[in-house]
N, C-alpha and C positions, 0 to 999 in steps of 0.2 A: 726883415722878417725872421723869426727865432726858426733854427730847427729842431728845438727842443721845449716844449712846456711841462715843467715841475709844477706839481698838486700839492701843496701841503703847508701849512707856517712852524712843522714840526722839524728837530733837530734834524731828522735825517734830510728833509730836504733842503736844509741850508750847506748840509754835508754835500749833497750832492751836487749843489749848486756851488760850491764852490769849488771841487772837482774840475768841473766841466768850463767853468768858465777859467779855470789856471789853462786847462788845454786849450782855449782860443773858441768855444762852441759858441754860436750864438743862443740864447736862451733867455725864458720871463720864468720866473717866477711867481708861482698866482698863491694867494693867501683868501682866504675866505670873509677875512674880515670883523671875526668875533672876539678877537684878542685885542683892548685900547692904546696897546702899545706895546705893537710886535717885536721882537728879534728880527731883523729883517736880513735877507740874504743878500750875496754881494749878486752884481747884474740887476737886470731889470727887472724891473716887481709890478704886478699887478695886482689890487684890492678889490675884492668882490667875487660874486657868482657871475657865472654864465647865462644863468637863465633854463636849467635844467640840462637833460642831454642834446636837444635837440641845439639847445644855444649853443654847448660845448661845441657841438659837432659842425655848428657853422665859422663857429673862432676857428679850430685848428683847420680848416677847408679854408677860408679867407685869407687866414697870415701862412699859408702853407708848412703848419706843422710837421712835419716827419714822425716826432718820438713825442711819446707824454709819456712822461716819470710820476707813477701815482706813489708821493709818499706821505699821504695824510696818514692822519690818527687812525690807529686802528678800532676804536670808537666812532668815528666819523663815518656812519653807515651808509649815508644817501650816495656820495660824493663817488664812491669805485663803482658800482652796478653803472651810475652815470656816466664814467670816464671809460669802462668795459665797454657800453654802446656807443659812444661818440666817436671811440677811435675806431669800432667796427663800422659804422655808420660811415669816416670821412676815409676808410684805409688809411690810417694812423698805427704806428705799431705801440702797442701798450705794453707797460715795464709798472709791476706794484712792486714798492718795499716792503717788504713781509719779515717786519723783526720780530725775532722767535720770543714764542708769548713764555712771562716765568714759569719756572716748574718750582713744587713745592720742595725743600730739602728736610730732610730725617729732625730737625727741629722745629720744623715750621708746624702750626697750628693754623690751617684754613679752612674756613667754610666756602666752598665754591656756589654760587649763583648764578642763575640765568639772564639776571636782568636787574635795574636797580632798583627798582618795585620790590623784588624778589631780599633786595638787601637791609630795603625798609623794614619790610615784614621779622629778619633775623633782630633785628637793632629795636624794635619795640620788642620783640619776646628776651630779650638780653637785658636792655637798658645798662646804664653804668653811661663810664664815662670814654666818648667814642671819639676819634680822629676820622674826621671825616676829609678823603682824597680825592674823590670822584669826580673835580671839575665845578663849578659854578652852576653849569647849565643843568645837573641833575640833583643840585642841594633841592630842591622843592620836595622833592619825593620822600622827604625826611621831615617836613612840615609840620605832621600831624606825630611825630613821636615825641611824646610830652612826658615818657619817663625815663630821660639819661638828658646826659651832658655832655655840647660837640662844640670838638676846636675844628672849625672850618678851615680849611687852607685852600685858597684859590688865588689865581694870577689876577683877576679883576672880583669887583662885588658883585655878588649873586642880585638879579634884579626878578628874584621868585622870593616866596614867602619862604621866609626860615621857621626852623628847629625855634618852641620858645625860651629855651635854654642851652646856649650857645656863647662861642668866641669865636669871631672875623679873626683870621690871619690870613693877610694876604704879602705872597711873597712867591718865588720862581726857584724850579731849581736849575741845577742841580746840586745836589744835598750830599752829604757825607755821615756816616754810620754814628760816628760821636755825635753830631747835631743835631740827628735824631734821635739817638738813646738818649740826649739832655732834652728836649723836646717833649718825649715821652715819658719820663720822670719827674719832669718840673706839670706836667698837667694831670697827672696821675692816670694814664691814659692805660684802661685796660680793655679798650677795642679797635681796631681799625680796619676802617673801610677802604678798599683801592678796587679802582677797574683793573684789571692786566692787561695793559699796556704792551708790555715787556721793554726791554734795553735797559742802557745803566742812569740813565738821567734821574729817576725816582726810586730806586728799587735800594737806596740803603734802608728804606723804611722795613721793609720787608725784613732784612738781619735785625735790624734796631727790635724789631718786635719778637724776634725768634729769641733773641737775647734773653726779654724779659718774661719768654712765655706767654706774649699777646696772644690772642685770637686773631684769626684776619678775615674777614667777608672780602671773597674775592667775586668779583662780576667777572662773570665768561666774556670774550670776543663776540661778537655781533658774526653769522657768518658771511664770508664772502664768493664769489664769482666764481664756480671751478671751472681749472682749464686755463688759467693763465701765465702768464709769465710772469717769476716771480725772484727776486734776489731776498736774501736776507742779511744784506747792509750795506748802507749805502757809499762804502768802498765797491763794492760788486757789483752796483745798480748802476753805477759811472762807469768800470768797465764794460760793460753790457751795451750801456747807450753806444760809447764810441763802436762799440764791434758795429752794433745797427747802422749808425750815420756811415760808417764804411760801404755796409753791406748795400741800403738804399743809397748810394751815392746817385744825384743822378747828372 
């Protein structure tokens, strides 16, 4: 039985997963499932949902979890309120990875947004030629803007209605600032759309653009759960667990 279950198919929790398991912890790794051909972390891996919180909360009660390490997408809205109740619900102690969202720099050109709806709405009143970052699951929302031109970048194909003038790239990062400044000047790219994520895995786009005096639509974080317990990377999130598994030793 793990005394640890990591939330997330994101860098950091492959960071932490393999932290934790150089120290000898028992631990699953649980991945959602929506990526065709994950990154997978080292230790044991689990694919799929729970079955909402009530499910969660019956997994870690059953295999006697201790600790959940939530370090999904900070997009990934459903998955923490869920993981916030389960481990209240099983007395589980809960640890999110909260890496710090970007901030803009003295070159940076952003429009901040609330939502991607909200980034649709910029990108038709702009039109031009747009880099679209946001993930596969939220290309639909750009469906109906029928006056610019997107290079789509996603890890898998969008299985929503596209943009009708577009280019599929599909590829992973992470990216380096030349790649993307060649990236940006081979498609003549004078928009770009990104969630704020934060960390370094995507964020050369971000300079790449500052370079050229891009514009950038940035979508806000989704809020989350206050009151919790929170590291901001997941070097700290592995310390953290082990103080816990000390601390509940039983």
């Amino acid at each position: 039985m793990p005394d640890v279950l990591v939330l997330g198919g994101t860098g950091d929790a492959r960071a932490v997963a393999a932290a934790l398991v150089d120290d000898g912890v028992d631990l699953v790794s649980s991945l959602a499932g929506r990526v065709q051909s994950p990154r997978l972390p080292v230790g044991e891996v689990r694919i799929g949902g729970f079955g909402g919180r009530d499910g969660l909360a019956d997994y870690l009660r059953g295999n006697g979890v201790r600790v959940v390490v939530d370090a999904t997408h900070p997009f990934a809205a459903r998955i923490t309120p869920n993981a916030v109740a389960a481990c209240a619900a099983a007395g589980v102690a809960y640890l999110r990875v909260a890496r710090p969202a970007w901030e803009p720099e003295p070159a940076d050109r952003w429009t901040r947004v609330p939502d991607v709806n909200a980034a649709a709405t910029v990108v038709a009143a702009r039109g031009g030629r747009v880099f679209l970052t946001t993930g596969r699951q939220d290309v639909g929302a750009f469906a109906c803007v029928d006056d610019a031109w997107f290079l789509i970048r996603v890890v898998d194909a969008p299985d929503t209605e596209l943009p009708p003038h577009h280019e599929l790239l599909r590829s992973r990062g992470p990216y380096t600032v030349e790649s993307e400044r060649e990236l940006l000047e081979r498609h003549a790219i004078d928009l770009l759309v990104t969630k704020n994520s934060g960390g370094p895995l995507t964020s050369a786009k971000l300079r790449a653009a500052a370079e050229r005096g891009i514009e950038v639509v940035v979508v806000d974080r989704p809020s989350e759960p206050t009151s919790i317990e929170t590291a901001p990377s997941a070097d700290d999130a592995a310390a953290r667990v082990r103080m816990l598994l000390q601390r509940y030793r039983p």
